[in-house]
PATOR-841737 format. One record per atom (N, C-alpha, C, O): residue in one letter; x, y, z; residue number from 0; atom name. Coordinates in steps of 0.2 Angstrom, whole numbers. Example, Ala and Ser with C-alpha at 12.3 -4.5 7.8 and 13.67 -1.06 7.14 Angstrom:
REM PATOR-841737
<a <66 -28 39> 0 N>
<a <62 -22 39> 0 CA>
<a <66 -16 39> 0 C>
<a <71 -17 42> 0 O>
<s <64 -11 35> 1 N>
<s <68 -5 36> 1 CA>
<s <64 0 39> 1 C>
<s <67 6 40> 1 O>
***
This chain:
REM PATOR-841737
<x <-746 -147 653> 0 N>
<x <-745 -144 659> 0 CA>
<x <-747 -148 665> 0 C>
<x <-752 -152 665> 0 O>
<x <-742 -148 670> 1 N>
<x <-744 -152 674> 1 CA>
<x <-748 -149 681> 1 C>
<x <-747 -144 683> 1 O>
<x <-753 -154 684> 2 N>
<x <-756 -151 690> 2 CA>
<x <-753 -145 694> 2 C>
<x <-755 -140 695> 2 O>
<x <-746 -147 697> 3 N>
<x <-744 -143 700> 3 CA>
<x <-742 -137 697> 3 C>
<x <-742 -133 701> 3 O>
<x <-741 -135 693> 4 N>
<x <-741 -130 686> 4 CA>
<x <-745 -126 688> 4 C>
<x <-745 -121 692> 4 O>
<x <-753 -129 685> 5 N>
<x <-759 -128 685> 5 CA>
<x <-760 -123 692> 5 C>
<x <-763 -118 693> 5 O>
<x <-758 -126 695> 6 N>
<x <-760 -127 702> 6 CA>
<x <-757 -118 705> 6 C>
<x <-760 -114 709> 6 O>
<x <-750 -118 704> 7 N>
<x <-746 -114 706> 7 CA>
<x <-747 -106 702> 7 C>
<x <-745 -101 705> 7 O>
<x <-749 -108 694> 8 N>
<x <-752 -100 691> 8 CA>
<x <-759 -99 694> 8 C>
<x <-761 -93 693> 8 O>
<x <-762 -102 698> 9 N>
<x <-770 -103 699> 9 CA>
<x <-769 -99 707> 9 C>
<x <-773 -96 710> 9 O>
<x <-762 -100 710> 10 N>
<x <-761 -98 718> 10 CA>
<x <-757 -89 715> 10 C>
<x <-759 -84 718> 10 O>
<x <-753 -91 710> 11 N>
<x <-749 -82 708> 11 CA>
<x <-756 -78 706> 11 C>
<x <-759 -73 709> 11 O>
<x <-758 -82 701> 12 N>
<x <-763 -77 700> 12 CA>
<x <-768 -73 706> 12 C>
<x <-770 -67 705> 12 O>
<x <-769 -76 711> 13 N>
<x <-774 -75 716> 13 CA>
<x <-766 -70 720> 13 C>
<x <-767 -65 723> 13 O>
<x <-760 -72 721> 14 N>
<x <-756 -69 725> 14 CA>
<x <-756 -61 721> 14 C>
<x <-752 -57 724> 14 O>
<x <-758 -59 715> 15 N>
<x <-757 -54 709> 15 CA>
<x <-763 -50 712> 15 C>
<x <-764 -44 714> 15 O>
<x <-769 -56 711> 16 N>
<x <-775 -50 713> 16 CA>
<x <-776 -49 720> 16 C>
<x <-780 -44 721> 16 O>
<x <-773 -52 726> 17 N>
<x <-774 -52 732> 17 CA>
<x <-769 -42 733> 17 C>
<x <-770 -38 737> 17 O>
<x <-762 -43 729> 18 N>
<x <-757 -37 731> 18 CA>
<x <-762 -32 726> 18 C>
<x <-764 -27 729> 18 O>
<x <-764 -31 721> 19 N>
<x <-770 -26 718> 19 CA>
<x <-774 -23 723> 19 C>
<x <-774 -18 726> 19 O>
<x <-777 -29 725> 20 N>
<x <-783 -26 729> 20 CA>
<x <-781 -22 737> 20 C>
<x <-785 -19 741> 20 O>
<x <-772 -27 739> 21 N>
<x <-771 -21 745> 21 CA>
<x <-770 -14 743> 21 C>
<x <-770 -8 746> 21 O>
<x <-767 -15 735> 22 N>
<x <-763 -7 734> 22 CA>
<x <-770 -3 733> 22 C>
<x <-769 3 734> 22 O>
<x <-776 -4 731> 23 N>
<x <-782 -1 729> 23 CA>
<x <-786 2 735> 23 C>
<x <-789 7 735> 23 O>
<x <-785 -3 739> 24 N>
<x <-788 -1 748> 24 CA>
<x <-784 5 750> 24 C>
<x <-786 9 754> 24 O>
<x <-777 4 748> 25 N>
<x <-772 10 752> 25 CA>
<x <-774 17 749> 25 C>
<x <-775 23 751> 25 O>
<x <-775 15 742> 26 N>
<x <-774 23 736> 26 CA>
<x <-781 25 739> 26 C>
<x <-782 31 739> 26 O>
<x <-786 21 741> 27 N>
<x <-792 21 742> 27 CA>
<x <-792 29 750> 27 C>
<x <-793 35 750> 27 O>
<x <-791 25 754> 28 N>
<x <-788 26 762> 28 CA>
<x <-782 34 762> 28 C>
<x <-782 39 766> 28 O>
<x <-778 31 757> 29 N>
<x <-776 41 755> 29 CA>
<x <-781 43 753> 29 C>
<x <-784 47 756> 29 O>
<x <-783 43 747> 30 N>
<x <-788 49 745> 30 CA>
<x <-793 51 752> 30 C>
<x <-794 57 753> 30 O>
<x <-795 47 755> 31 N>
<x <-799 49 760> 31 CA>
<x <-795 52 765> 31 C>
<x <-798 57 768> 31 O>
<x <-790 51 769> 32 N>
<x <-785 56 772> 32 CA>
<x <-783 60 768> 32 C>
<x <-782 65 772> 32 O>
<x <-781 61 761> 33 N>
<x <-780 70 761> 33 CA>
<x <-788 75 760> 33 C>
<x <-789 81 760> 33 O>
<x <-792 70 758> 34 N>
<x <-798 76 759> 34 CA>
<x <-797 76 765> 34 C>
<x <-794 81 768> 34 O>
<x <-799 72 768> 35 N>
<x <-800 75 776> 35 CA>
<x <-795 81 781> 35 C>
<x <-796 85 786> 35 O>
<x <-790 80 777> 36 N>
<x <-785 82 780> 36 CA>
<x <-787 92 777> 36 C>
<x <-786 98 779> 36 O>
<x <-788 90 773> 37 N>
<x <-789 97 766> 37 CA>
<x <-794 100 771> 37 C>
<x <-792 106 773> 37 O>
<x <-800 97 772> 38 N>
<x <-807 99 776> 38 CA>
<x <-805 104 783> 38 C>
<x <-807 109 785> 38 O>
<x <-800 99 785> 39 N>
<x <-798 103 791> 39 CA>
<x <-793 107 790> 39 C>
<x <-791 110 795> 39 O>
<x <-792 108 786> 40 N>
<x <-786 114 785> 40 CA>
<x <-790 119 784> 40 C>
<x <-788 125 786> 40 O>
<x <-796 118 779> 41 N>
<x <-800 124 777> 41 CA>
<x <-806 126 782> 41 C>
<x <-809 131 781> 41 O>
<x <-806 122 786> 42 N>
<x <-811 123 794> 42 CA>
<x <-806 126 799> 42 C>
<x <-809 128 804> 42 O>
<x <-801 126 799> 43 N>
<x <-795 131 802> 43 CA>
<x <-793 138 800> 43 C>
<x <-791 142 804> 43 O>
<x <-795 138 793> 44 N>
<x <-794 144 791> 44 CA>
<x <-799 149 792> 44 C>
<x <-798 155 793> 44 O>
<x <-804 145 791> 45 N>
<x <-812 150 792> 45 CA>
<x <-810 151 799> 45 C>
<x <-807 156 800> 45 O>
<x <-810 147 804> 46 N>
<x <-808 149 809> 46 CA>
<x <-805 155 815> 46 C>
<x <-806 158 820> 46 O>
<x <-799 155 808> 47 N>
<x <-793 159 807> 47 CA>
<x <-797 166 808> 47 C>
<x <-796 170 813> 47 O>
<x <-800 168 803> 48 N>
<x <-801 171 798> 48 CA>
<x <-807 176 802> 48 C>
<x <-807 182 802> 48 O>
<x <-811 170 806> 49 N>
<x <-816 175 811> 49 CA>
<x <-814 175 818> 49 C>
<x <-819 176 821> 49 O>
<x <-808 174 821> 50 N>
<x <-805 178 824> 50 CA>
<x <-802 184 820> 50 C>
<x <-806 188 818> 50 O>
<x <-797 184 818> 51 N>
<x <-795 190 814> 51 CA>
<x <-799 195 813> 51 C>
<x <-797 201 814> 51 O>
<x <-806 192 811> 52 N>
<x <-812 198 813> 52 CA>
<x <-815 199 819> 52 C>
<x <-819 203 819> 52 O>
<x <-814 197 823> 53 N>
<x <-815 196 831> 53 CA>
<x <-810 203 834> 53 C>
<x <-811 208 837> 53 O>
<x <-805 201 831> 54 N>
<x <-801 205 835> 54 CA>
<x <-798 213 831> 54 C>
<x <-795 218 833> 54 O>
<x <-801 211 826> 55 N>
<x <-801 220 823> 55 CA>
<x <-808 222 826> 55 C>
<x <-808 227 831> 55 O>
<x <-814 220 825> 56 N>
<x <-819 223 827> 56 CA>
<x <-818 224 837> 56 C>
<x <-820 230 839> 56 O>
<x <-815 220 842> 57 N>
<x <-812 224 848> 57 CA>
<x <-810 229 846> 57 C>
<x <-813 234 847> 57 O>
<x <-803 229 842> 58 N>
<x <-799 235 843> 58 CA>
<x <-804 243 839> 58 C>
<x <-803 248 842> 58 O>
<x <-808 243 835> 59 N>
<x <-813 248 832> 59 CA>
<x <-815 248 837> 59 C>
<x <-812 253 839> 59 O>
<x <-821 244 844> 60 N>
<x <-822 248 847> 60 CA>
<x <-818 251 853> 60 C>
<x <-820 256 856> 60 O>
<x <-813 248 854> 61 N>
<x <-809 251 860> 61 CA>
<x <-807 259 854> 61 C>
<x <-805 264 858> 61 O>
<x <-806 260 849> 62 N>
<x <-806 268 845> 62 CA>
<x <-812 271 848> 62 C>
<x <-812 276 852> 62 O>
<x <-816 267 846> 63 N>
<x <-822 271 847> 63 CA>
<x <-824 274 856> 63 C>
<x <-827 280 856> 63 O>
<x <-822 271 860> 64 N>
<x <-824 269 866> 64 CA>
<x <-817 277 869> 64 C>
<x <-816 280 874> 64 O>
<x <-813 277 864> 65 N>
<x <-808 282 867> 65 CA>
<x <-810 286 867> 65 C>
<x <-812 289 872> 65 O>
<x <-812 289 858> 66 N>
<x <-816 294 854> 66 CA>
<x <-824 295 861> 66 C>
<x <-826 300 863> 66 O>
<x <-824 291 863> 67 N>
<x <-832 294 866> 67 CA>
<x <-831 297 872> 67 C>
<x <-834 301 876> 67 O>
<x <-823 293 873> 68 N>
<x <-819 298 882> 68 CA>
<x <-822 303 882> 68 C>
<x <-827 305 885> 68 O>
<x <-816 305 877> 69 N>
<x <-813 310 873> 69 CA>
<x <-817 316 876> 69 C>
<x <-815 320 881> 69 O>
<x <-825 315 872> 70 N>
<x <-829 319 870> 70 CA>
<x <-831 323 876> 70 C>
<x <-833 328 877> 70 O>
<x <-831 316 881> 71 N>
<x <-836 315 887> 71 CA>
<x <-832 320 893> 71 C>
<x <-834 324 897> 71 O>
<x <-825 319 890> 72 N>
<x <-821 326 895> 72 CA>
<x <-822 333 892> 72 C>
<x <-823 338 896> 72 O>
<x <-823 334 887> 73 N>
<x <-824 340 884> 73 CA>
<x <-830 343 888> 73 C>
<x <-830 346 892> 73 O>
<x <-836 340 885> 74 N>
<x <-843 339 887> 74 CA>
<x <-841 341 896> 74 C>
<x <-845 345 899> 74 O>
<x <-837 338 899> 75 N>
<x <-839 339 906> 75 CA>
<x <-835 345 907> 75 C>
<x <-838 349 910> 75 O>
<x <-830 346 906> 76 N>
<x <-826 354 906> 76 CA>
<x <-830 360 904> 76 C>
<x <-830 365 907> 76 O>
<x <-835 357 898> 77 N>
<x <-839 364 898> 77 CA>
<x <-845 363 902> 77 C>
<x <-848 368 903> 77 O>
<x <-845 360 904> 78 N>
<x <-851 360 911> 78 CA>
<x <-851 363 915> 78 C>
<x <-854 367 918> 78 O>
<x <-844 361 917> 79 N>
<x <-839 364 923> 79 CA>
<x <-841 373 922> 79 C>
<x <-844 377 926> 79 O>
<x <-837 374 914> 80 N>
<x <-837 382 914> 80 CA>
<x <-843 386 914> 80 C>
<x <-844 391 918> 80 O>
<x <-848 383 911> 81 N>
<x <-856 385 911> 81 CA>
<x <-858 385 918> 81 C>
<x <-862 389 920> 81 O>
<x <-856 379 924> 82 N>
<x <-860 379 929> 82 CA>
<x <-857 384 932> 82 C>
<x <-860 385 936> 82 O>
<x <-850 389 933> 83 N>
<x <-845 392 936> 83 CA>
<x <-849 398 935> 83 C>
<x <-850 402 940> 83 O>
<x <-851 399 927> 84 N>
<x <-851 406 923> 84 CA>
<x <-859 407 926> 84 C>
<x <-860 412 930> 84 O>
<x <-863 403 926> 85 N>
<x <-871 404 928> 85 CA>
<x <-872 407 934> 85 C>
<x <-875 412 935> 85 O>
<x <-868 404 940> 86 N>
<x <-868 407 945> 86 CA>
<x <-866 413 947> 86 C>
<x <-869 417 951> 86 O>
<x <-859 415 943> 87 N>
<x <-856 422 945> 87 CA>
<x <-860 426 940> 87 C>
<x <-859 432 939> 87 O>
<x <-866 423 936> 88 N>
<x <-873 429 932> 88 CA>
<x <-877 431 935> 88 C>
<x <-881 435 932> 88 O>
<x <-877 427 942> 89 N>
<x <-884 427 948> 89 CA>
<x <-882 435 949> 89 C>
<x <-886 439 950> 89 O>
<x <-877 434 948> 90 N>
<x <-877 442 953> 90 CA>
<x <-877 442 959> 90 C>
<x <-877 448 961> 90 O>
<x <-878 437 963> 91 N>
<x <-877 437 969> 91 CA>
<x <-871 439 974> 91 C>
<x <-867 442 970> 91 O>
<x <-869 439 979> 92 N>
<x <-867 441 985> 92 CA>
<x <-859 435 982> 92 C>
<x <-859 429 980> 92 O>
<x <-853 440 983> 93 N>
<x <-847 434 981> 93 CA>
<x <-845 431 988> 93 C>
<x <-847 434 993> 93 O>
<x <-843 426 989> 94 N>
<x <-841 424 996> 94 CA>
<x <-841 417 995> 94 C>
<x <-842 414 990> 94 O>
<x <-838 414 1004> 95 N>
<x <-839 408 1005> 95 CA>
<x <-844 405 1003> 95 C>
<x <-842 399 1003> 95 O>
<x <-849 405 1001> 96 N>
<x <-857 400 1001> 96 CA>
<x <-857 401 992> 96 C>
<x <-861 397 989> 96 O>
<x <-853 408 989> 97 N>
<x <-854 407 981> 97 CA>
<x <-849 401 980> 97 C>
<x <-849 396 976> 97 O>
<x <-843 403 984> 98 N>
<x <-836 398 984> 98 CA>
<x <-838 390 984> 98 C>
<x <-836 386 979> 98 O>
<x <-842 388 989> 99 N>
<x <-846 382 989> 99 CA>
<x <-851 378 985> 99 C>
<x <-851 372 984> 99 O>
<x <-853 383 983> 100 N>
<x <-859 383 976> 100 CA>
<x <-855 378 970> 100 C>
<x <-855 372 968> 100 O>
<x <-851 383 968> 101 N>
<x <-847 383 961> 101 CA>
<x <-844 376 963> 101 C>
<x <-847 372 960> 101 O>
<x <-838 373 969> 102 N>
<x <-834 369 971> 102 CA>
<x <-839 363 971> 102 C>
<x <-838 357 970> 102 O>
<x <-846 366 974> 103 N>
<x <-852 358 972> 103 CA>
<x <-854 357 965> 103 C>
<x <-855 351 962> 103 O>
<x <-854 361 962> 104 N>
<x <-856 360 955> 104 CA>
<x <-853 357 951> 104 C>
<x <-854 355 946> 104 O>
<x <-845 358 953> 105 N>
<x <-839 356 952> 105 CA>
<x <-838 347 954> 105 C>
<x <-837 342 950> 105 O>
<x <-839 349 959> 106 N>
<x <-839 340 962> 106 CA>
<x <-844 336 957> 106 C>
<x <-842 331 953> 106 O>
<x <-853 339 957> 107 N>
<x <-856 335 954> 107 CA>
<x <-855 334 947> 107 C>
<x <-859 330 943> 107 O>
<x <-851 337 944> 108 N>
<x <-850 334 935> 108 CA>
<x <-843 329 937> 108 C>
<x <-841 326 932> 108 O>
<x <-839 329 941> 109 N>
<x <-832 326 942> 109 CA>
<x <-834 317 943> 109 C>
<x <-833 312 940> 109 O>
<x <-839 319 950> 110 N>
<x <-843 313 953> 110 CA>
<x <-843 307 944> 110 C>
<x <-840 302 942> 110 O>
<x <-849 312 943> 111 N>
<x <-853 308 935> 111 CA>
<x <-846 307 931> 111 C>
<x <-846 302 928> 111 O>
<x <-842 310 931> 112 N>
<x <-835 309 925> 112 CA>
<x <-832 304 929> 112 C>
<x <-830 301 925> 112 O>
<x <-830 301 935> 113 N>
<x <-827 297 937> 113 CA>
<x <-833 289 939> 113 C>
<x <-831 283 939> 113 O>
<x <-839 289 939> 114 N>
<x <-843 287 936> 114 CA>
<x <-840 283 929> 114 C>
<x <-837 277 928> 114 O>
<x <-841 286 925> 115 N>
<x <-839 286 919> 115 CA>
<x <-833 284 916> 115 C>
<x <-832 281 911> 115 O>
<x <-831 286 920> 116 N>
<x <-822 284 921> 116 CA>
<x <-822 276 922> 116 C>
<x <-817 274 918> 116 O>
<x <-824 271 926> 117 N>
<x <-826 268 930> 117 CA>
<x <-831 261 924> 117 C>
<x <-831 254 923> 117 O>
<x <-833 266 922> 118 N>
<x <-838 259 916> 118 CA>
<x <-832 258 909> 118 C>
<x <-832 253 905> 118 O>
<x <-828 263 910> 119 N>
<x <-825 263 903> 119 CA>
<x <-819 260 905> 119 C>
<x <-816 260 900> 119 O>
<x <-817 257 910> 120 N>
<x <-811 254 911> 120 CA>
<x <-814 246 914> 120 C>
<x <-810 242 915> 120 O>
<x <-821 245 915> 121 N>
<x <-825 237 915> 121 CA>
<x <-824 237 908> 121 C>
<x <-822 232 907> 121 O>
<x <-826 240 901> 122 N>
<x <-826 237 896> 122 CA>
<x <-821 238 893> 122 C>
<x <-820 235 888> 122 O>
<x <-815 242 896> 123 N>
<x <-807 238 892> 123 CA>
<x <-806 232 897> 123 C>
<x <-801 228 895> 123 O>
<x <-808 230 901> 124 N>
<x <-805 223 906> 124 CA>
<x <-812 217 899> 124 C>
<x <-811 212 897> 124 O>
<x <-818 220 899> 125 N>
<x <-820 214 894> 125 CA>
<x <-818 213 889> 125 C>
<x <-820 208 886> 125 O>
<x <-814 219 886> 126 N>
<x <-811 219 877> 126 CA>
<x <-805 213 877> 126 C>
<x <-804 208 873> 126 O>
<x <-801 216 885> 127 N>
<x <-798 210 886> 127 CA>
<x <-797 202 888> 127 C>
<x <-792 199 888> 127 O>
<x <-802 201 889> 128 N>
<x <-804 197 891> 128 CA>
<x <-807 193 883> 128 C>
<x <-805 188 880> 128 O>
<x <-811 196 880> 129 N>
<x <-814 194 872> 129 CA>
<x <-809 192 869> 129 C>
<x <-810 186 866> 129 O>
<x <-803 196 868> 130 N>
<x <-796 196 868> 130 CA>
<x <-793 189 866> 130 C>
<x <-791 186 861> 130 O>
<x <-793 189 873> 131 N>
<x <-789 183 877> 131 CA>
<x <-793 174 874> 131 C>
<x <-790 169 872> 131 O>
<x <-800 175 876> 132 N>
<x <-804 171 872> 132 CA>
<x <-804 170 868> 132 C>
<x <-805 164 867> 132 O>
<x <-804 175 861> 133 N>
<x <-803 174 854> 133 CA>
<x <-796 169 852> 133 C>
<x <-795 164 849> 133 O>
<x <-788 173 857> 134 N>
<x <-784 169 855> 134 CA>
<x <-783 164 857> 134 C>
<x <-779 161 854> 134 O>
<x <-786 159 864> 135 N>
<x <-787 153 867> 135 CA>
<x <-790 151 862> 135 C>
<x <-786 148 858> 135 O>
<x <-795 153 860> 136 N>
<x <-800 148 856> 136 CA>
<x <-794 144 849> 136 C>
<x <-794 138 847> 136 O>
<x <-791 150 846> 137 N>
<x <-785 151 840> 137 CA>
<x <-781 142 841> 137 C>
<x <-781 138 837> 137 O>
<x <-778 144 848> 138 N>
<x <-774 140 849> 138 CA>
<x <-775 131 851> 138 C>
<x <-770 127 853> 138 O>
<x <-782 131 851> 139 N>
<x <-786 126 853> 139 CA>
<x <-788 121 846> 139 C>
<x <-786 115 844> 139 O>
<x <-791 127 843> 140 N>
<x <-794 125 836> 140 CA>
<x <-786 122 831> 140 C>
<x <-786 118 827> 140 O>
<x <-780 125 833> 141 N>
<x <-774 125 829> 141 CA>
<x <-771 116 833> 141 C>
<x <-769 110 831> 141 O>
<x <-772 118 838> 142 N>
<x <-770 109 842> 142 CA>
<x <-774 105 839> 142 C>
<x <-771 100 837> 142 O>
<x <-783 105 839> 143 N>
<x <-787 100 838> 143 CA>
<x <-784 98 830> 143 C>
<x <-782 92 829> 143 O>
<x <-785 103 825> 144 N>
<x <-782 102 819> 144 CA>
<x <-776 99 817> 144 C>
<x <-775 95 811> 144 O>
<x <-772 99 821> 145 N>
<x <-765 95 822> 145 CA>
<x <-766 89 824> 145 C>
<x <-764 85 820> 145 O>
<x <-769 87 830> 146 N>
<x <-772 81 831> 146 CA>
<x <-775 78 825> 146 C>
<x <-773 73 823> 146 O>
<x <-782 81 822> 147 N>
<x <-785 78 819> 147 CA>
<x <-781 74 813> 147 C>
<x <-783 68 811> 147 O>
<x <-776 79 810> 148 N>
<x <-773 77 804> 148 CA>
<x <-767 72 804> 148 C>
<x <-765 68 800> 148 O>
<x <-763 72 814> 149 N>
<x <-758 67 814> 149 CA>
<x <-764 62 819> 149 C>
<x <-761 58 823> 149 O>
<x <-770 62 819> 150 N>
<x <-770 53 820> 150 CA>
<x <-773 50 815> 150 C>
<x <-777 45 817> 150 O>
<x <-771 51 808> 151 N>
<x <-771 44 807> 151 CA>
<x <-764 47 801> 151 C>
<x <-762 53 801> 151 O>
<x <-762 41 798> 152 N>
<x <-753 44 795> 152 CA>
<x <-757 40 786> 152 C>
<x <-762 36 786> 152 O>
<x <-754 41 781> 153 N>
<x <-754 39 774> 153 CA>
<x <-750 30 772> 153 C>
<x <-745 28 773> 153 O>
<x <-757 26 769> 154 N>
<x <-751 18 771> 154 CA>
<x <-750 20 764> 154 C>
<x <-752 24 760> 154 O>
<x <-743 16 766> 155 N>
<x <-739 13 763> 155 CA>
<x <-738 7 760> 155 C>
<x <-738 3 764> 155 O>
<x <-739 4 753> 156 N>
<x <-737 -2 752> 156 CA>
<x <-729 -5 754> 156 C>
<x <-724 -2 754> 156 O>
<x <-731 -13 754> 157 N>
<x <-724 -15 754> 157 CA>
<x <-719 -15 749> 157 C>
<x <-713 -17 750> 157 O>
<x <-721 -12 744> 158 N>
<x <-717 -12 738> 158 CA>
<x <-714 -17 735> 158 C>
<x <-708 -19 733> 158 O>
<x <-721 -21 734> 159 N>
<x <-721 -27 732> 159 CA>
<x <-716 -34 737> 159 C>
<x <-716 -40 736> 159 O>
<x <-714 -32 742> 160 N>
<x <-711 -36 744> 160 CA>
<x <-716 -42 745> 160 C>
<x <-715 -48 744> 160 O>
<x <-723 -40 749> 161 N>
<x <-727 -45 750> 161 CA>
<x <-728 -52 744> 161 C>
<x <-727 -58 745> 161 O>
<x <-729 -46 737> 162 N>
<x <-730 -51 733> 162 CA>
<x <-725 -54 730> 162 C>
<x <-727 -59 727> 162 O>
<x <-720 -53 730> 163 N>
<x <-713 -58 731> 163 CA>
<x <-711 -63 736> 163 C>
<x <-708 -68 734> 163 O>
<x <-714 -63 741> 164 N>
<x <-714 -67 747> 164 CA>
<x <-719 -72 744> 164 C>
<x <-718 -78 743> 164 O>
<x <-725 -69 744> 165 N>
<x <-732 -76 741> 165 CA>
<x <-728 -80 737> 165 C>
<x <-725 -86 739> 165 O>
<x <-727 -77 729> 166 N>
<x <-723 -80 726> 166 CA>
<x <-717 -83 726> 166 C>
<x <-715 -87 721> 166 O>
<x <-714 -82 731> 167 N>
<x <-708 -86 731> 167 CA>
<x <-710 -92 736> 167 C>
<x <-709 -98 734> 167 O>
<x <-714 -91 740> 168 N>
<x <-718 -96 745> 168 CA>
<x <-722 -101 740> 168 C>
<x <-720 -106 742> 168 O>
<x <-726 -102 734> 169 N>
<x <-728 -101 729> 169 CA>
<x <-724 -109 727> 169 C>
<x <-725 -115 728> 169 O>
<x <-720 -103 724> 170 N>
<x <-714 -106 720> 170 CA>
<x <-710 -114 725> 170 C>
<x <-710 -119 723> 170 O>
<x <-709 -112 729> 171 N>
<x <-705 -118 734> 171 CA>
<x <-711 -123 736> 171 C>
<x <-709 -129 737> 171 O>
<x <-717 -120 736> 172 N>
<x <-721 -127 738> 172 CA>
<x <-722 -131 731> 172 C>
<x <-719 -137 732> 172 O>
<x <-724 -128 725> 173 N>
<x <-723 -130 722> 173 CA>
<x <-714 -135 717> 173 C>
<x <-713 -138 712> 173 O>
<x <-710 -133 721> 174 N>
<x <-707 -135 721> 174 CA>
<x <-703 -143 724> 174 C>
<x <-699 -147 721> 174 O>
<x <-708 -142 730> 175 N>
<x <-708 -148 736> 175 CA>
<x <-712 -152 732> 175 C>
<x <-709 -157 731> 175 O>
<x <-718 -152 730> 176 N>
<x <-723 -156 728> 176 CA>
<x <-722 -160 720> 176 C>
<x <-726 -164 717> 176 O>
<x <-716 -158 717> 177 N>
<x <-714 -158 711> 177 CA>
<x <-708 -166 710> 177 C>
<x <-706 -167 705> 177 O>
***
């Protein structure tokens, strides 16, 4: 066998282990982008997941928050008829000044129920507001996750063309030296 022989299996060889060890760096390099990719898909879903419970637990309490209206007009209706009834019990004299009485007593449970009225519509403007933040957040974490997964992309080998290239390069030098 002659030097240049010698010489040119001793360059294949190293051009064999040099395309190995690109294809092992790449197989290497995917597996570490589909985990990662995997991570973030499964940190998007929990995400997901406690929104979705964000925004049922809003919607219970704005149920709740009706239910306790609800109750609060009832509640203040019979105040109204209790405070109507008490007075016309006094037995007192009927007239303008009983008319007044009842019409004030009247006022002061209205007052307190538009009061009321008043706090219960600051906490549907913060439900929606909670709302609004829950699904911001949705569509930020859904963007970042997108970014994360498209900046970096899957290599590719050359499909051996590199190592055909060596090899042919290889081959000609030794071919010139021959």
């Amino acid at each position: 066998m002659s030097a240049v022989a010698a010489m040119a299996g001793i360059k294949i060889l190293g051009a064999f282990t040099k395309a190995d060890a690109q294809r092992r760096k790449d197989a290497e390099f995917n597996n570490w982008k589909y985990k990662r990719d995997l991570a973030t898909k499964k940190t998007l879903r929990i995400q997901a997941a406690s929104a979705r419970q964000g925004i049922a637990d809003i919607d219970r309490m704005k149920v709740r928050d009706e239910d306790i209206t609800a109750d609060q007009q009832i509640a203040n209706r019979l105040a109204e008829l209790r405070n109507v009834a008490s007075i016309k019990a006094m037995g007192g004299p009927e007239g303008q000044s009983t008319d007044q009485l009842q019409n004030q007593s009247i006022g002061d449970i209205l007052r307190e129920e538009n009061a009321f009225f008043k706090d219960m519509d600051v906490k549907d403007t913060q439900y929606a507001f909670q709302q609004r933040e829950i699904k911001f957040g949705m569509d930020m974490a859904f963007l970042n996750a997108q970014a994360s997964i498209d900046s970096t992309s899957y290599k590719r080998g050359d499909g051996g063309a590199g190592l055909f290239l060596d090899i042919a390069g290889i081959g000609a030098e030794a071919y010139a030296m021959s």
